[in-house]
BAGU-911811 format. One record per residue (C-alpha): x, y, z. Coordinates in pm, whole numbers, plus 32768, in hexadecimal, padded with zeros to 4 digits. Layout:
XYZ
...
***
This chain:
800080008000
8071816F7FCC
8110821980EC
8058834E8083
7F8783EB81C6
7E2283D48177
7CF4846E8279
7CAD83458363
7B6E830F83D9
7A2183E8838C
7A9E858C8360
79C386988387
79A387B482CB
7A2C89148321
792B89B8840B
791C8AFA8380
78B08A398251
773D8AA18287
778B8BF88274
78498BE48133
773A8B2B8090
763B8C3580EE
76EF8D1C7FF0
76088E3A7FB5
752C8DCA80D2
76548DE281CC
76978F6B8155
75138FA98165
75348F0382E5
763D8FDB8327
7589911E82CC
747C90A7838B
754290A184C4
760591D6849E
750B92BD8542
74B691B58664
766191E386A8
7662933C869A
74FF93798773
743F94128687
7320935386B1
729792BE87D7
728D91278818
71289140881F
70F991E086C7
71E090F58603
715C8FB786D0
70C98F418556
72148F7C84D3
72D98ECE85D1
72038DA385B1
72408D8B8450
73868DC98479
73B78CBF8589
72EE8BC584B9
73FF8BF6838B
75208B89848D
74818A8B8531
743289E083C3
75A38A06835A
7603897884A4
753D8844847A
759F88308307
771F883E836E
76DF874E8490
762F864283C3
772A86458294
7877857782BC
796784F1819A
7A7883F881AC
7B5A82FD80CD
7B098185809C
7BEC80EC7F9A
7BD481587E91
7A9482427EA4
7A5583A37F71
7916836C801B
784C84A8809F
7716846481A7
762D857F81D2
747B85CD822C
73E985DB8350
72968503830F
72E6849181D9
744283F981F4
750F83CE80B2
7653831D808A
772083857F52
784C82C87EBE
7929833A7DB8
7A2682717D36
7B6982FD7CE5
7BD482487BAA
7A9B83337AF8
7B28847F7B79
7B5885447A11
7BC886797AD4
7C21872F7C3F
7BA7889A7C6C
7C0A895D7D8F
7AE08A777DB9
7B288BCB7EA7
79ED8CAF7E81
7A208DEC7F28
799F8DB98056
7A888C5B8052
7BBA8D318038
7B478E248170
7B158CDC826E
7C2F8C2881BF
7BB58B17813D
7B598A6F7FF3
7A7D897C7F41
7AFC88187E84
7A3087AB7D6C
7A7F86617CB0
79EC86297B5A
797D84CC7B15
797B841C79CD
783984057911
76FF84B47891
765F845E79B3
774A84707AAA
7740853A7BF2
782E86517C95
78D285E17DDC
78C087547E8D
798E87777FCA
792588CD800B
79F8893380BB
7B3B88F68189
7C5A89B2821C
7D088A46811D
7E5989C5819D
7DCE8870816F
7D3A886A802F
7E7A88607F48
7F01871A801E
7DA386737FFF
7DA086AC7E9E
7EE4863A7E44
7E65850E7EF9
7D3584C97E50
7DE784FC7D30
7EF783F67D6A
7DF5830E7DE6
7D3283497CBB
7E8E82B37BD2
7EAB81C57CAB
7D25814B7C5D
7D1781AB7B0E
7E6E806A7AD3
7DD67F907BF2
7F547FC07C9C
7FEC80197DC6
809F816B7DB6
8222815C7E24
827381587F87
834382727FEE
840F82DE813C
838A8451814B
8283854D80AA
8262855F7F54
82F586977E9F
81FF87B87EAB
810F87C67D53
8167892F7D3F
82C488F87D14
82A388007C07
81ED88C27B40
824C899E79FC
81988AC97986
81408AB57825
807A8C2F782F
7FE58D0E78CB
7EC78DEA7834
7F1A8F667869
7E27904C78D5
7E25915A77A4
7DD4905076B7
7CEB8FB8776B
7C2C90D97797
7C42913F7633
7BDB8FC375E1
7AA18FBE7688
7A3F91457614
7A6090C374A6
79E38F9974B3
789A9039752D
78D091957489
773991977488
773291AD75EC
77F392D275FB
778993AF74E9
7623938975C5
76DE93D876E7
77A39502765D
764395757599
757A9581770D
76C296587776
76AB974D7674
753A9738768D
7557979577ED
763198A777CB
7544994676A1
740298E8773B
740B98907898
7276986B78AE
722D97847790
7357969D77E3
72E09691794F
7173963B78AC
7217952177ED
729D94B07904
71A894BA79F6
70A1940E790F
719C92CA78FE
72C993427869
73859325797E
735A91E479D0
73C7917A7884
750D926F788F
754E91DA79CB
75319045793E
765590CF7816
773D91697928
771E90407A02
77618F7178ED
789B902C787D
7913904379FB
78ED8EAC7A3C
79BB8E4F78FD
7AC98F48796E
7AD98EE57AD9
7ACD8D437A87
7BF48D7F7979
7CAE8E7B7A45
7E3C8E2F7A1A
7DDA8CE479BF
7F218C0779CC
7F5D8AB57921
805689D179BA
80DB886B797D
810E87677A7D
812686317AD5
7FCA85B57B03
7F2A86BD79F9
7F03880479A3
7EEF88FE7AA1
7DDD8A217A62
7DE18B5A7B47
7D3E8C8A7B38
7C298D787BBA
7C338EC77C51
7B158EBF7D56
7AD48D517D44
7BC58C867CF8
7C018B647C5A
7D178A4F7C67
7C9088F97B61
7D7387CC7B0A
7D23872979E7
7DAC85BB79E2
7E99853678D5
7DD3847B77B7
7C9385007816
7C8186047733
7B70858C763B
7B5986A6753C
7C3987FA74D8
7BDC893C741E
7C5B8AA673AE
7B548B8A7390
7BF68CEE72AC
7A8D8DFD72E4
7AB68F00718B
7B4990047279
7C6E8F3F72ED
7CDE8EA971D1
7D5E8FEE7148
7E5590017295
7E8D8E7B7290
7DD78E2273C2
7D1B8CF9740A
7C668C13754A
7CDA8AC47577
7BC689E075F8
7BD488727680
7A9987A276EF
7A94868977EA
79B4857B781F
788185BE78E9
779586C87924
78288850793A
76F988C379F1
76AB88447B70
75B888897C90
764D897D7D7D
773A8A167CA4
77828B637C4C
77608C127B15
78D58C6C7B62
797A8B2B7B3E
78448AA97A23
78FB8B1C7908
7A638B00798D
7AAD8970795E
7ABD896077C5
7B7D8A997794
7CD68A6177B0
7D738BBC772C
7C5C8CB876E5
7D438D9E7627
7E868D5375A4
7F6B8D78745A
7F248C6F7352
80988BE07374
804C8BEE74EF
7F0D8B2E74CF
7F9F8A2B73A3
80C189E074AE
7FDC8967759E
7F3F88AE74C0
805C87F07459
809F879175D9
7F32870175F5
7F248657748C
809386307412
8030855072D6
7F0B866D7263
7EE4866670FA
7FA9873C704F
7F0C87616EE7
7D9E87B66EF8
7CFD87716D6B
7BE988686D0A
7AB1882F6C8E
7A1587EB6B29
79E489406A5A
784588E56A3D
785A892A6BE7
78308A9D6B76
76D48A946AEB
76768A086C3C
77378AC76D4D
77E98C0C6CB3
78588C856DDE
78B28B4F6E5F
793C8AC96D54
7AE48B5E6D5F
7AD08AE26EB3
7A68896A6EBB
7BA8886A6ED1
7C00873D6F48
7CE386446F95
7D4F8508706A
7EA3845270E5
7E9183157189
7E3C837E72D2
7D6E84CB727F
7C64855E71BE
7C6986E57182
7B6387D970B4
7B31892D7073
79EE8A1F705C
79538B60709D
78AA8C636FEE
78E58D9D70DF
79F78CEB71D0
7AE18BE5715C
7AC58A8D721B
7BF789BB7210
7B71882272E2
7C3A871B731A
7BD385D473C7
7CB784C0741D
7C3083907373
7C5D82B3747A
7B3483897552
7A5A83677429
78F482E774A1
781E82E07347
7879834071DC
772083CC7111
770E83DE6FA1
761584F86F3F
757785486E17
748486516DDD
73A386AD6CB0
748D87D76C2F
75AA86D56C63
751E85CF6B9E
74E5869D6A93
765587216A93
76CD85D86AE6
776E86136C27
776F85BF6DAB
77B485CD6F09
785884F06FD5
782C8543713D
794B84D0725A
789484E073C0
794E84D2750B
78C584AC7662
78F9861976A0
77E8873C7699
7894885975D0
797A87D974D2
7940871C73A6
79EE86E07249
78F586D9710A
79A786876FCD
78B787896F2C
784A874E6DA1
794F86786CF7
791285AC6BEF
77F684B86BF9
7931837A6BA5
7A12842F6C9C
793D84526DB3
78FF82FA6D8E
7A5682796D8F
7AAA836B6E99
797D82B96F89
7A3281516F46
7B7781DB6FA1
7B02827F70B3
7A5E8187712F
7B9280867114
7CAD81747193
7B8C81E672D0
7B828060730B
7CFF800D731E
7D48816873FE
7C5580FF7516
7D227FB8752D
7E558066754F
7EB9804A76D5
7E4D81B87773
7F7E82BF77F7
7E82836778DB
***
């Protein structure tokens, strides 16, 4: 067995955890109580408050007393509900990823949340939310060996003292600056801010009609685009990539932050998404999807978005790089489509590739942005020829490669009707052989 220390027993959760998990309802507590502290209101007058008040803490204390977590084997296990018990198990080998989560209010009490992504469509979120900050890293790196250990049914090398520190083995790859970030997201939504800029000079022409506009809904609605704006900046804030040993380290936030490990070969698909307005400077977002859902109960919109982008803004070299350290044998030599593709998609048309080595499948699309996909072939879970009335009468196709992601997905869009069909046998041969390859994850 590993000489790794592991949590003995059944662990609790961090008791301030309650409070963190209020979120909004925590600061609306705390407002509540502010002029009870000071004496600006008598007990008797805020008695309804400070019931309700009371009631909120005494759920959150019942809620932290009731949940417990520990390790048995090979699976985390997590108890929690008061009359209705339930008794979750996650097993490690099906951890895709390991996100450390610090909302704001985390970062004030000093602690943090640990969410493990589990394989599957269906799969579940194992949510330890949340635990002193100066244990989560340890635990992680834990889990995380535990999980390798699963995942080749082996023991994991005995050793005489700690292993090295995750930090130190890993190596920054980039780091997204601020200024280009900024200038990213404010042309990649330039429609949001010519409304923005138009209520401005509005305002400063016509105070009283903008105030109208506003007041009869507008607001709301220039409030939704500035909070939109504001969450993409804060969950990509100095966004750093790193390399190590168990993954690839993603870090980043600026009032929540975020710290995700994505697990060697469990990457299932990878794209480079070039928007009109940042081709000209040669910028582009590298993407990645992993198995299983992006979207779970309890989470924030913060960290909803964060797990498939891996660089939101970055040079094109920058962004190729990386994708040469997550799918060395890419192809290289993409073949366009047939010239009768034009009378069908004209805007689409200069833009629709693909190609395939052994290992990996690759297209091309987009009529506004440019979409670069490629999908390993051994994470390939159906291949769909498609054929649609126009198609048929231009003798072309489709051949569609599906992985058990959500957000990435390669479409060898309107080749040849004889191609496509070729391409679907090889496909389907070269798919077959990869998934019997041994897995390096």
């Amino acid at each position: 067995m590993s000489s790794r220390p592991r949590p003995e027993g059944w662990q609790r959760l961090h008791p301030l955890s309650p409070v963190v998990r209020g979120g909004r309802a925590t600061i609306a507590v705390f407002f509540v109580l502010i002029p009870i502290a000071f004496g600006r209101g008598t007990l008797g007058n805020e008695i309804p408050e400070f019931v309700i008040v009371a009631a909120i803490a005494l759920a959150g204390f019942v809620s932290w007393l009731v949940t417990r977590w520990r390790i048995e084997g090979d699976d985390l296990r997590v108890e929690t509900g008061l009359l209705r018990r339930q008794s979750l198990r996650f097993p490690l080998a099906q951890v895709q990823a390991i996100d450390v989560v610090r909302p704001g209010l985390a970062r004030m009490f000093r602690v943090a949340e640990l969410r493990l992504r589990m394989a599957g469509s269906t799969g579940t979120t194992a949510r330890l939310a949340y635990v002193a900050e100066h244990e989560v890293e340890p635990l992680r790196d834990q889990l995380l060996a535990l999980a390798r250990g699963a995942r080749f049914d082996e023991e994991l090398p005995a050793t005489d003292s700690e292993p090295e520190s995750a930090e130190a083995e890993q190596h920054v790859l980039t780091t997204v600056g601020t200024a280009p970030l900024v200038a990213s997201i404010l042309l990649e939504n330039w429609w949001i801010v010519v409304v923005l800029v138009g209520l401005l000079v509005g305002f400063a022409l016509s105070p009283h009609q903008v105030g109208d506009l506003l007041g009869g809904g507008g607001f709301i609605w220039a409030l939704t685009m500035v909070t939109f704006v504001w969450r993409r900046f804060n969950q990509q804030y100095r966004l750093t990539v790193a390399e190590g040993s168990d993954g690839l380290h993603l870090r980043g936030g600026l009032v929540a932050l975020t710290a995700e490990v994505i697990r060697p070969g469990r990457v299932q698909a990878v794209r480079i998404v070039e928007p009109a307005l940042w081709r000209p400077l040669g910028w582009c977002r590298l993407e990645v999807d992993v198995a299983g859902k992006q979207r779970r109960k309890g989470e924030g919109e913060a960290q909803r978005g964060q797990l498939h982008v891996l660089i939101p803004v970055a040079r094109h070299a920058v962004g190729m790089e990386l994708v040469d350290r997550l799918l060395p044998d890419r192809p290289r030599n993409l073949s366009p489509p047939p010239g009768r593709v034009f009378w069908k998609s004209p805007f689409r048309y200069r833009a629709l590739s693909w190609g395939r080595s052994e290992t990996c499948v690759a297209t091309t699309s987009g009529r506004v942005r440019r979409v670069t996909s490629w999908v390993p072939l051994e994470k390939v879970q159906s291949l769909r020829h498609v054929q649609g009335p126009l198609q048929r009468r231009l003798r072309l196709a489709s051949v569609h490669v599906d992985t058990a992601g959500r957000s990435v997905h390669a479409i060898l869009r309107d080749r040849d009707a004889a191609e496509a069909t070729r391409a679907l046998e090889e496909l389907t041969d070269l798919a077959r052989v990869a998934r019997r390859r041994p897995a390096l994850a």
